[in-house]
C-alpha positions in Angstrom: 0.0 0.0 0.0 1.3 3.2 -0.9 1.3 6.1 1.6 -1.0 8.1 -0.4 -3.6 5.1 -0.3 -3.2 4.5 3.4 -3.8 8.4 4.3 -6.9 8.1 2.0 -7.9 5.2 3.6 -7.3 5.8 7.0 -9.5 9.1 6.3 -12.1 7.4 5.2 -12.9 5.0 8.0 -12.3 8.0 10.4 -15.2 9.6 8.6 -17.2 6.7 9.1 -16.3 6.4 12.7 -17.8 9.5 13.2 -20.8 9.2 11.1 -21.4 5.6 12.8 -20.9 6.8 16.1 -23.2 9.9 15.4 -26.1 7.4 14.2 -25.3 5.7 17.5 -25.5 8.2 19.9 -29.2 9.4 18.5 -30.2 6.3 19.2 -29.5 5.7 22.5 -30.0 9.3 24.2 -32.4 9.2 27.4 -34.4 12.4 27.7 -33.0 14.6 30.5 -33.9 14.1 34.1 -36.5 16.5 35.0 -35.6 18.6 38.7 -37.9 16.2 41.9 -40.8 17.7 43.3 -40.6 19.5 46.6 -42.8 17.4 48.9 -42.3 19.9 52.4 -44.7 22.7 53.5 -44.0 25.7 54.8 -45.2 25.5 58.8 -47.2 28.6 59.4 -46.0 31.0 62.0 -47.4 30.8 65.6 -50.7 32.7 65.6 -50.4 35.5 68.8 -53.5 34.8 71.8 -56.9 36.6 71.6 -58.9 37.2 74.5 -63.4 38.0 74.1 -64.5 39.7 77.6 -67.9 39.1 77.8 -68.9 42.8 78.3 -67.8 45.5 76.2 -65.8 48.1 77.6 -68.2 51.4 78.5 -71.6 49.2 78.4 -74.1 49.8 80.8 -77.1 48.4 82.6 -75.3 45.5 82.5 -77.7 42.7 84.6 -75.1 41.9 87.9 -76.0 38.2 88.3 -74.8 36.7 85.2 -71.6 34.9 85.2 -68.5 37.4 83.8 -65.6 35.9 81.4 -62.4 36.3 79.9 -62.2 33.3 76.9 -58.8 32.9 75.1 -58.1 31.5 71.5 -54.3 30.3 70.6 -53.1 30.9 74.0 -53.5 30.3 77.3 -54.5 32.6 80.3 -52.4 34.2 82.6 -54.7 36.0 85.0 -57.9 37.8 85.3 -59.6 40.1 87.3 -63.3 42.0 88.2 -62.6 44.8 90.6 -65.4 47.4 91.6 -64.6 51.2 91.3 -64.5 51.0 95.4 -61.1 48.5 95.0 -63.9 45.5 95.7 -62.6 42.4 94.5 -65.1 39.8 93.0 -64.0 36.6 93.9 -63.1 34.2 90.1 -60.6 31.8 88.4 -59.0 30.2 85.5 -60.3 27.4 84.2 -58.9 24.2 84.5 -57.9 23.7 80.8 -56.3 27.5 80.8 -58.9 28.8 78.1 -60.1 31.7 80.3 -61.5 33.2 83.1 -64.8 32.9 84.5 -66.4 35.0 88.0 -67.8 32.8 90.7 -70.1 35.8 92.7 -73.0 37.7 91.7 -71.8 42.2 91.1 -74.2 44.8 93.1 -76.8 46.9 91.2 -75.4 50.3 90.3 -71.5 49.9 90.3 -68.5 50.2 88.5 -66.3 47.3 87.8 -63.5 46.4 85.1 -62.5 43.0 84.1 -59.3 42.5 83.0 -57.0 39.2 81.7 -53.5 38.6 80.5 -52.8 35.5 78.1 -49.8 34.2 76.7 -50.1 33.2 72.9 -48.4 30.4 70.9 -46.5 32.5 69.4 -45.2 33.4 73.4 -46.0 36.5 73.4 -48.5 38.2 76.4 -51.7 40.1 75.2 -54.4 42.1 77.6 -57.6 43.2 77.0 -59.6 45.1 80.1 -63.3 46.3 79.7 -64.7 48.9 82.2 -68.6 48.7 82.7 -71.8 49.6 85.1 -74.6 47.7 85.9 -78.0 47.8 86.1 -80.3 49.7 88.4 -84.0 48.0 88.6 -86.7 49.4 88.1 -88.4 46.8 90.1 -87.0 43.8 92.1 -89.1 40.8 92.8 -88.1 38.0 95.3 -89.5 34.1 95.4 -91.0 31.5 97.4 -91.0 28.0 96.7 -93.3 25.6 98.3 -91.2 22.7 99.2 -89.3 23.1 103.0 -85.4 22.5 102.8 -84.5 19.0 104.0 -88.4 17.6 103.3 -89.6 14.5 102.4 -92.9 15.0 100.4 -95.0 12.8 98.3 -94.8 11.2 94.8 -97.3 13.5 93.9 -95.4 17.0 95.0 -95.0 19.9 92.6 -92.4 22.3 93.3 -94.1 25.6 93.0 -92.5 29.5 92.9 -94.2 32.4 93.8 -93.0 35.7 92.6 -93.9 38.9 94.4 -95.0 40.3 91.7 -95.7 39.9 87.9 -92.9 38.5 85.6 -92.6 39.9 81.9 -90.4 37.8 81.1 -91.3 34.1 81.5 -88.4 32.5 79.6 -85.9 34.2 81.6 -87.4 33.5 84.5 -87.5 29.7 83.9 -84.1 30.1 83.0 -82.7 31.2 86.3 -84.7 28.5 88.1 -83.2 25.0 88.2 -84.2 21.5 89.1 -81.7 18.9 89.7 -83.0 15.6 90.2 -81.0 12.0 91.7 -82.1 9.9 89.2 -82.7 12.2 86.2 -86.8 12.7 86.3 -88.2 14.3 83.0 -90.7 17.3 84.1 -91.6 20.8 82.5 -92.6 24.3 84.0 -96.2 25.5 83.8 -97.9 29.1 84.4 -101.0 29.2 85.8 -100.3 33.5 86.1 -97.7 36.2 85.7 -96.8 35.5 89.4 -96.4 31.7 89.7 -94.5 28.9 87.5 -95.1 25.3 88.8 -92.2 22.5 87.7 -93.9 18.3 87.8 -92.4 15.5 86.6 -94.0 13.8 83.7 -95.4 11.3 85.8 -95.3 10.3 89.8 -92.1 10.8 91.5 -90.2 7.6 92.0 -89.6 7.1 95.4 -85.6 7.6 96.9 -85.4 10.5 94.4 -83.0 13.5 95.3 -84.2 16.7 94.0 -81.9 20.6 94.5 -83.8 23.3 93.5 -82.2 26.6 93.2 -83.7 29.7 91.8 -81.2 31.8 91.0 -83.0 35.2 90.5 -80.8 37.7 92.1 -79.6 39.8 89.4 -81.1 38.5 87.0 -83.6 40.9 84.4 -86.7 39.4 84.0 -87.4 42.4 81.6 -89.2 45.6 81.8 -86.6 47.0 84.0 -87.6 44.0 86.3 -84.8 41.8 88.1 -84.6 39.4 90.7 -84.1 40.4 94.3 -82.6 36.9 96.1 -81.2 33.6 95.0 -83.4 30.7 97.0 -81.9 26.6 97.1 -83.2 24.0 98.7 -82.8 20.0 98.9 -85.6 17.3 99.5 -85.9 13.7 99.4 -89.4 11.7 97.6 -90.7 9.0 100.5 -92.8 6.2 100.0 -95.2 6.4 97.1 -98.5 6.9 99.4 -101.8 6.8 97.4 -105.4 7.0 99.0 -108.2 6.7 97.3 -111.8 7.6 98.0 -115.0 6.5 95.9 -118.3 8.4 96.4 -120.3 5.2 95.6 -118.9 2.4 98.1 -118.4 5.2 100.6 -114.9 3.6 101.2 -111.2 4.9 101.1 -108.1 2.5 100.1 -104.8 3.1 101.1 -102.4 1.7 98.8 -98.6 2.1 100.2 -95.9 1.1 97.3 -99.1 0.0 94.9 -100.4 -1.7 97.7 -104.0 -1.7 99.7 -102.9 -1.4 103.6 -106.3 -0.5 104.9 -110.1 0.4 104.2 -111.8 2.7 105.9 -115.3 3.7 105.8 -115.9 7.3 104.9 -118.4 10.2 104.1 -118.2 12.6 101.4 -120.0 15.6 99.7 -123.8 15.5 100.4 -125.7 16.0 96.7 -126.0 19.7 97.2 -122.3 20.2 97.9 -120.4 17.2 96.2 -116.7 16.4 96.5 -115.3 17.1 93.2 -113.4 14.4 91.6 -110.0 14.2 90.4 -106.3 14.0 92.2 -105.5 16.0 94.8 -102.1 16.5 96.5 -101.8 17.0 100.1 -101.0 20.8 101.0 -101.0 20.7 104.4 -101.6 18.5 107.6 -103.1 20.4 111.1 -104.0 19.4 114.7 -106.4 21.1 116.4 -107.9 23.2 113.4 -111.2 25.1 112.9 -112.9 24.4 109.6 -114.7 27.8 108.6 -116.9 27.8 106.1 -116.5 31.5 105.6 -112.7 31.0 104.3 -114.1 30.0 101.1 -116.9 32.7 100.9 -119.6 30.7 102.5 -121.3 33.0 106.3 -121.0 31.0 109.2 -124.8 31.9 110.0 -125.9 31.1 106.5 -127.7 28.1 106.2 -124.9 25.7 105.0 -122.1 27.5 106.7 -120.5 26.4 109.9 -117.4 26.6 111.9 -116.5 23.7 113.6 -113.1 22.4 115.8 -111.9 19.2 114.4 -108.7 17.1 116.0 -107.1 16.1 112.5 -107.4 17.9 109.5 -105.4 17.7 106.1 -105.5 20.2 103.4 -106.5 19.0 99.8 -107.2 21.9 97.9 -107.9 25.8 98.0 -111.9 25.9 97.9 -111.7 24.1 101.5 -111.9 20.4 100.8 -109.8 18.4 103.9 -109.8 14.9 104.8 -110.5 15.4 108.8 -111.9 13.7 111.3 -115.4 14.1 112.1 -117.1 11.8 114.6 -120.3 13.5 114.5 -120.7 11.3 111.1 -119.2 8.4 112.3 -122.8 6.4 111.8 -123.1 7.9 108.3 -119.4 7.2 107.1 -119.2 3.5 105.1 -123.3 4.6 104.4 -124.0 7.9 102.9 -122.3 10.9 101.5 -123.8 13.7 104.0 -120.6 16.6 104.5 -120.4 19.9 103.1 -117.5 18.8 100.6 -114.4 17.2 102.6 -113.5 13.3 103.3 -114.9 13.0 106.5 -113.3 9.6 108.6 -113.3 8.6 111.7 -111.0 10.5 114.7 -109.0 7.1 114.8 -108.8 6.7 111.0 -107.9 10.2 110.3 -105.2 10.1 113.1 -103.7 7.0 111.3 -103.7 8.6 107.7 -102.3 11.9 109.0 -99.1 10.2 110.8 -98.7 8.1 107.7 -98.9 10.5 105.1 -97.2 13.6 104.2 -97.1 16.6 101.7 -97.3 15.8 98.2 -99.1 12.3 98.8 -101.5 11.8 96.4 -105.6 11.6 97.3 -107.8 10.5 93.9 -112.0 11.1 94.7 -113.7 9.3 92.6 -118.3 9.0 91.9 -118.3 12.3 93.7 -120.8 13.5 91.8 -120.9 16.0 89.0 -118.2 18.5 89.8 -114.8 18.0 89.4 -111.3 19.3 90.3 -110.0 22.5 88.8 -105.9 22.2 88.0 -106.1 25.3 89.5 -107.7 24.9 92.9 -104.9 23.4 95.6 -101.8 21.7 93.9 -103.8 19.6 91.8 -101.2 19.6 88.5 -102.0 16.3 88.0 -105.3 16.8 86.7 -103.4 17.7 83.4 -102.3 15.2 80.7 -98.6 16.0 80.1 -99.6 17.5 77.1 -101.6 20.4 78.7 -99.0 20.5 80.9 -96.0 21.2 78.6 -98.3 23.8 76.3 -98.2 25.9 79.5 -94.4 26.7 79.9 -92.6 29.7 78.3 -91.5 28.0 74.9 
């Protein structure tokens, strides 16, 4: 080979190198890796603590018995405070969990006070907030009875009754600041029978061993029309033996039924035709020895012709228009026989001495062939002469 031939050559296969290795590497080229995905997030800074007071700063007539707070969102609480203008300290505390603070006693009518709280926030920094305010002065304050003693034990029949000193405007804020707690829970609803009195039964009889607290907490409380309440009332009482008696016009007999069941029969005289014992349930109001029945109490003269007033040994309130279970031994031959009084359940001394010192308040006494009348919800405590329908339809809702 001559040199000229081997350049030549040696050119040529160098040009094919290059054109076979250029074929080659079109061929085989991956595409380009394209740059991961980021899969973090950004974390948000920590937010700084907010704290709601429950009464704006420079409010007034501002009702003094509601409960005053300081509630904190992404943070926790420091401290708060509620001091009157006078430097008087209203007693309070944090809550358990840190989310605020919350007062524990009732402010006075008429004052200045300022709540204030400090929280720290997550992002560790400390906020305030501090609200100055005054509160109400009535127009009107109205106080509260309730029928039930403290520390009683009372019948399965026994409605817990309040009395208002005067007419309430508002009946749902009323019902609102009174409270019954019962030991098993007992299903029951308020009723009005006036502007002055709401009454509170169970949906049916008591069950006996029940623990009922009742607390109406009134004081401070608006009841509107420039009406609020004038004194928190609480009391405890304890449901006895479920006690039932009942008395039946027609067999001129009473049964005593003790826990459902009949422990005696006694003979007994009711309403004569021209004043007849009216039927329905009655609840036992009160329980007297040595009492004077008067006709006159229920807006019938002594000296008419059916009045009378008359000393009897045992007597037991059933309802408002005068009708007792008493003893009256001038109609001792007549009881188990005829219906001859002017209304009540007459017995006998001994039988009405026995049904006295085993019954109580709130025991329930049914009268039943009485005669035509019969028993107004309204006359005594007799709530149970409602369906629990009627009852409910009667509350502030």
């Amino acid at each position: 080979m001559t040199p000229r031939l081997g350049v030549r050559l040696a050119a040529l296969l160098l040009a094919g190198g290059v054109l076979a290795g250029g074929c080659t590497s079109a061929a085989s080229e991956a595409p380009a890796p394209k740059p991961a995905e980021s899969t973090s997030s950004t974390t948000p800074p920590p937010e700084p603590a907010e704290i709601a007071l429950s009464v704006k700063d420079g409010a007034t007539g501002v009702a003094p018995g509601q409960r005053f707070t300081a509630t904190v969102t992404n943070g926790t609480i420091e401290s708060g405070s509620l001091v009157g203008a006078d430097d008087t300290v209203v007693d309070g505390g944090k809550r358990p969990d840190g989310s605020g603070w919350t007062s524990t006693e009732p402010l006075g009518y008429g004052k200045t006070y300022t709540l204030k709280a400090k929280a720290t926030g997550a992002d560790g920094k400390r906020v305030t907030a501090s609200s100055t305010f005054t509160t109400a002065v009535p127009d009107r304050q109205l106080s509260v009875s309730i029928n039930v003693q403290d520390g009683e034990t009372v019948g399965v029949g026994m409605p817990v009754i309040f009395t208002f000193s005067g007419s309430v405007p508002d009946r749902a804020a009323a019902e609102k600041a009174l409270r019954i707690e019962t030991r098993p829970d007992t299903k029951g609803a308020f009723h009005w029978f006036s502007d002055q009195q709401v009454i509170w039964r169970p949906k049916e009889y008591w069950r006996s061993g029940t623990k009922v607290t009742v607390e109406a907490e009134i004081y401070g409380k608006h009841f509107g029309q420039g009406t609020y309440g004038q004194q928190d009332e609480a009391l405890d009482f304890t449901v006895g033996e479920k006690l039932i008696a009942i008395a039946d016009g027609q067999s001129h007999q009473m049964k005593v039924l003790v826990n459902d069941k009949v422990v005696r029969t006694m003979p007994l005289s009711m309403g004569k035709p021209s004043s007849s014992t009216p039927n329905g349930h009655y609840t036992v109001m009160s329980e007297h020895v040595g009492y004077t029945m008067d006709s006159s109490t229920y807006g019938v003269p002594t000296d008419s012709a059916d009045g009378y007033e008359t000393w009897v040994q045992y007597a037991v309130r059933l309802s408002y228009s005068g009708i007792f279970y008493h003893s009256a031994p001038w109609s001792v031959g007549d009881q188990g026989h005829r219906n001859v009084s002017h209304g009540c359940l007459n017995l006998s001394t001994e039988n009405a001495a026995w049904l006295m010192d085993r019954s109580k308040r709130g025991d329930i006494v049914t009268v039943r062939n009485g005669g035509a009348q019969v028993l107004e919800p309204t006359d005594g405590w007799s709530v149970w002469q409602m369906s629990w329908q009627e009852w409910r339809s009667g509350g502030s809702a």
